[in-house]
C-alpha positions as CSV (number, residue, x, y, z in Angstrom):
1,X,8.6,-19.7,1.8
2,X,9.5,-17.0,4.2
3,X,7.0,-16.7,7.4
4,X,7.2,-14.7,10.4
5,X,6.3,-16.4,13.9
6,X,4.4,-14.9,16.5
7,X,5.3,-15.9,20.0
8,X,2.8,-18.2,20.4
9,X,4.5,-20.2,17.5
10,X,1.4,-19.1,15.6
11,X,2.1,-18.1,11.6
12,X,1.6,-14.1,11.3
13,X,2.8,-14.5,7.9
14,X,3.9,-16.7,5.1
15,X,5.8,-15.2,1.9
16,X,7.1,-16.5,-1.3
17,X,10.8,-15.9,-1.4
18,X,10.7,-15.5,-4.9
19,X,8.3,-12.8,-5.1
20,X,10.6,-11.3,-3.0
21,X,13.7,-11.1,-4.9
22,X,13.0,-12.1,-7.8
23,X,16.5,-13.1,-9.7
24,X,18.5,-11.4,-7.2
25,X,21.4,-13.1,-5.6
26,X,20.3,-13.1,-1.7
27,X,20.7,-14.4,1.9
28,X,17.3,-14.2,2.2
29,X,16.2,-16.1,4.6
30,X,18.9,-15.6,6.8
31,X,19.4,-11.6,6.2
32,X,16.3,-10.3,6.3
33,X,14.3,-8.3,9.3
34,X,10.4,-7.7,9.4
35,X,8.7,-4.7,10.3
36,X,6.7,-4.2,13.4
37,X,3.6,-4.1,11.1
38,X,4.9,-6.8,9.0
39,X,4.3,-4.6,6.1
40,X,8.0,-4.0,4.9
41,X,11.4,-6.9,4.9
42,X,14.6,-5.5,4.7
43,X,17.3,-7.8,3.5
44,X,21.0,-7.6,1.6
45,X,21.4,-8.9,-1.9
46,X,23.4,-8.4,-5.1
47,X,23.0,-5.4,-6.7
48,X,22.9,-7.0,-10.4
49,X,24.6,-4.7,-11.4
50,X,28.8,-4.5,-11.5
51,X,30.8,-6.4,-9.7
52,X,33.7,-5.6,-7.9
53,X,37.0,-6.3,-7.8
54,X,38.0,-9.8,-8.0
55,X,34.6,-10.8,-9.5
56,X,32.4,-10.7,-6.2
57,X,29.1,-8.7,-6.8
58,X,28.4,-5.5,-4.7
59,X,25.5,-6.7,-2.3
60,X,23.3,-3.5,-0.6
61,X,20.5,-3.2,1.5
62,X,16.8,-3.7,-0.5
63,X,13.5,-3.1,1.4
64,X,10.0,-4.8,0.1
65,X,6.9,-3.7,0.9
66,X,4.3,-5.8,0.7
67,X,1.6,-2.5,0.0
68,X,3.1,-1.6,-2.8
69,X,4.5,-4.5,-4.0
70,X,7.8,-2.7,-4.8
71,X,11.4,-3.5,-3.7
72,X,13.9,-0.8,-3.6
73,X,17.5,-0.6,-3.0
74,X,18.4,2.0,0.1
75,X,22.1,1.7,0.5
76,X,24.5,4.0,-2.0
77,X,26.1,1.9,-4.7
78,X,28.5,-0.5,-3.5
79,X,27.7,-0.4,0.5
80,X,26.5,-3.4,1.8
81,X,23.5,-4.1,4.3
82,X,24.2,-6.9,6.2
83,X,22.1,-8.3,9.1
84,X,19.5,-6.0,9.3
85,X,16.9,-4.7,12.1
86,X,14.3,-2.4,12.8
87,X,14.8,0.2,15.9
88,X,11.5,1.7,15.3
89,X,8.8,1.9,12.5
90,X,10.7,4.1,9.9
91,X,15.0,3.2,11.1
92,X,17.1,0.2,10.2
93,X,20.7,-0.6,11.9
94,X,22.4,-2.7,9.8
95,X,26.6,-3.8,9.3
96,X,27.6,-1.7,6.9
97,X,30.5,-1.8,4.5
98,X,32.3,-1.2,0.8
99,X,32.9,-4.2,-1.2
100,X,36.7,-4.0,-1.6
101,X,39.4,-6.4,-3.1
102,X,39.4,-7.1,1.0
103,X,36.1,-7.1,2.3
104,X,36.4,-5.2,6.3
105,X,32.9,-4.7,8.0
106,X,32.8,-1.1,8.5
107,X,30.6,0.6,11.3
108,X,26.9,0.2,12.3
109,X,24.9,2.8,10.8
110,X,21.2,3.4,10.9
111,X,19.4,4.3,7.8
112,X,16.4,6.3,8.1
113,X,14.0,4.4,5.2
114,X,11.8,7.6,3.9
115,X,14.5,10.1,4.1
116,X,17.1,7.9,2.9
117,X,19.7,9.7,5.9
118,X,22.2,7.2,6.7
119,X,24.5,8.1,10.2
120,X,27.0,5.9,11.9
121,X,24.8,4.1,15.3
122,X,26.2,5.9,18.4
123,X,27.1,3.3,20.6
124,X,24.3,2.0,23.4
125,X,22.4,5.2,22.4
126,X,19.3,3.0,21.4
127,X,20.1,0.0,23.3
128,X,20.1,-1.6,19.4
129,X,21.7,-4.7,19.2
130,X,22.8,-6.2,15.7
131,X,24.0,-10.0,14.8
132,X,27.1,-10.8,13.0
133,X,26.8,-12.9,10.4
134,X,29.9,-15.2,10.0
135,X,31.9,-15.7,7.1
């Protein structure tokens, strides 16, 4: 189960992982980022689809929403979504990259979710902070 924890310690919310994901290839738990609302998760994952070079599968950034009942995929083909978090109701900031025979993070970027615009993070603009995951 995935739950997200008020303050208090109290449960706002308990998920099944599974209903998730489904069959995808995730970090989830670890990756993922609730909405303020706790309506919508973000979190990286395999694609399922090709992989890349040297047999590792491309991983991007899915989001869920728990209205709808829908996941979606919101990074291009190939860019990952690593370590996501929410800035406001509608922007993520995530570590972004291309899955390469050499893996290199790239830049933070912030991904408008209904648009789909996706712009580098200019530094301490937002005051946005971001974990690194380790390898």
């Amino acid at each position: 189960s995935l739950y997200a924890i008020r303050s208090d310690g109290s449960v706002a919310r308990k998920e099944s992982v599974s209903r998730i994901v489904g069959n995808l290839d995730t970090s989830v738990p670890f990756g993922c980022a609730w909405s303020d609302d706790l309506n919508r998760l973000a979190f990286e994952a395999a694609t399922g689809e090709e992989l890349a070079e040297g047999g590792q599968p491309l991983y991007g950034l899915f989001l869920y929403d728990f209205t709808t009942r829908k996941r979606r995929l919101l990074t291009p083909k190939g860019m990952s979504g690593g370590s996501p978090v929410w800035q406001n109701r509608n922007v993520l900031v995530f570590t972004s990259g291309r899955n390469t025979r050499r893996y290199t993070p790239a830049q933070i970027q912030t991904l408008e979710v209904n648009t789909g615009t996706m712009r580098p993070l200019v530094p301490n603009a937002s005051n946005a902070a971001i974990a690194r995951r380790g390898a």
